[in-house]
C-alpha positions, 0 to 999 in steps of 0.5 A: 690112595684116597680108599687106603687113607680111609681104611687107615682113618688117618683122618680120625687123629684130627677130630675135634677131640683129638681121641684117637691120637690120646688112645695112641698115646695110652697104648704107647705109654702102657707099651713103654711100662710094660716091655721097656720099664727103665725107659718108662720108670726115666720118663716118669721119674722126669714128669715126661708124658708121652704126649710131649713126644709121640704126636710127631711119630703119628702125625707126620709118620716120623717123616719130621725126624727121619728124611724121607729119603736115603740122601746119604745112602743110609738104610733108614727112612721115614719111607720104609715106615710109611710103606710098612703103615700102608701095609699094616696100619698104625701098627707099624707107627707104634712098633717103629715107636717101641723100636727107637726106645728100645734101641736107646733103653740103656743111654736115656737115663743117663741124661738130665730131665731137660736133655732128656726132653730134647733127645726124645723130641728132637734127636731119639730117632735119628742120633745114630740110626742113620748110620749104615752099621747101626740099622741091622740092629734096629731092624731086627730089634723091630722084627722082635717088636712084631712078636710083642706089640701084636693087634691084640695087645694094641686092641686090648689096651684100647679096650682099656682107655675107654674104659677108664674114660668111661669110668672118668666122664661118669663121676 
């Protein structure tokens, strides 16, 4: 366990600077813009940065907003997205990220700024994806999200972040 946790470098999201988990947050927000534009042209519009609303997804494994376990026999855990980051890496934490926005892509606009920072915080995740007939349309939306949000894709706009935090600590 301790060797897949390394391989993972979960710990990496907690160094000092928090770094690993800013490029989450610029891969995310680039995903959003890119393949999700009505949900990124809302969170912009309302001044809502994904880093008001990705740290739980990454630092939890959205373990703080879906239950661990089925209790009411519902499809959908924060275990099945754990197993899948064990299997692919953070991957997996993005694509559930990417899934959940894109299963709400048309209600989100429809809420006020302050509403709006509730229900992607607190409720986006849970508010109807618990229920039974609900998950097959957010597990194949998330079968979907592994034609588009590949390695390459999260590798590439990697490569970006730090070239523009090289470009901004050199002025």
């Amino acid at each position: 366990m301790a060797g897949i946790i390394t391989n993972i470098h979960f710990g990496k999201l907690f160094d000092n600077d928090l770094r690993l988990l800013k490029i989450f947050f610029f891969v995310v927000e680039k995903i959003i813009q890119v393949f999700i534009p009505k949900v990124y042209d809302v969170i912009k519009k309302n001044s809502i940065m994904t880093n008001y609303f990705c740290p739980p997804w990454f630092l939890t494994l959205w373990t703080n907003v879906c239950p661990t376990f089925n209790k009411e026999n519902t499809p959908f855990s924060s275990m099945s997205i754990i197993e899948n980051f064990f299997v692919n890496g953070w991957i997996s934490v993005i694509r559930a990220g990417y899934t959940v926005l894109k299963y709400y892509e048309n209600d989100i606009w429809k809420y006020p700024k302050e509403d709006i920072m509730h229900f992607v915080i607190n409720q986006l995740p849970t508010r109807d994806l618990l229920k039974n007939e609900n998950f097959e349309t957010f597990r194949n939306e998330y079968n979907k999200s592994r034609k588009v949000i590949k390695k390459e894709l999260i590798s590439n706009i990697t490569k970006i972040y730090c070239y523009e935090e090289k470009n901004n600590n050199s002025k």
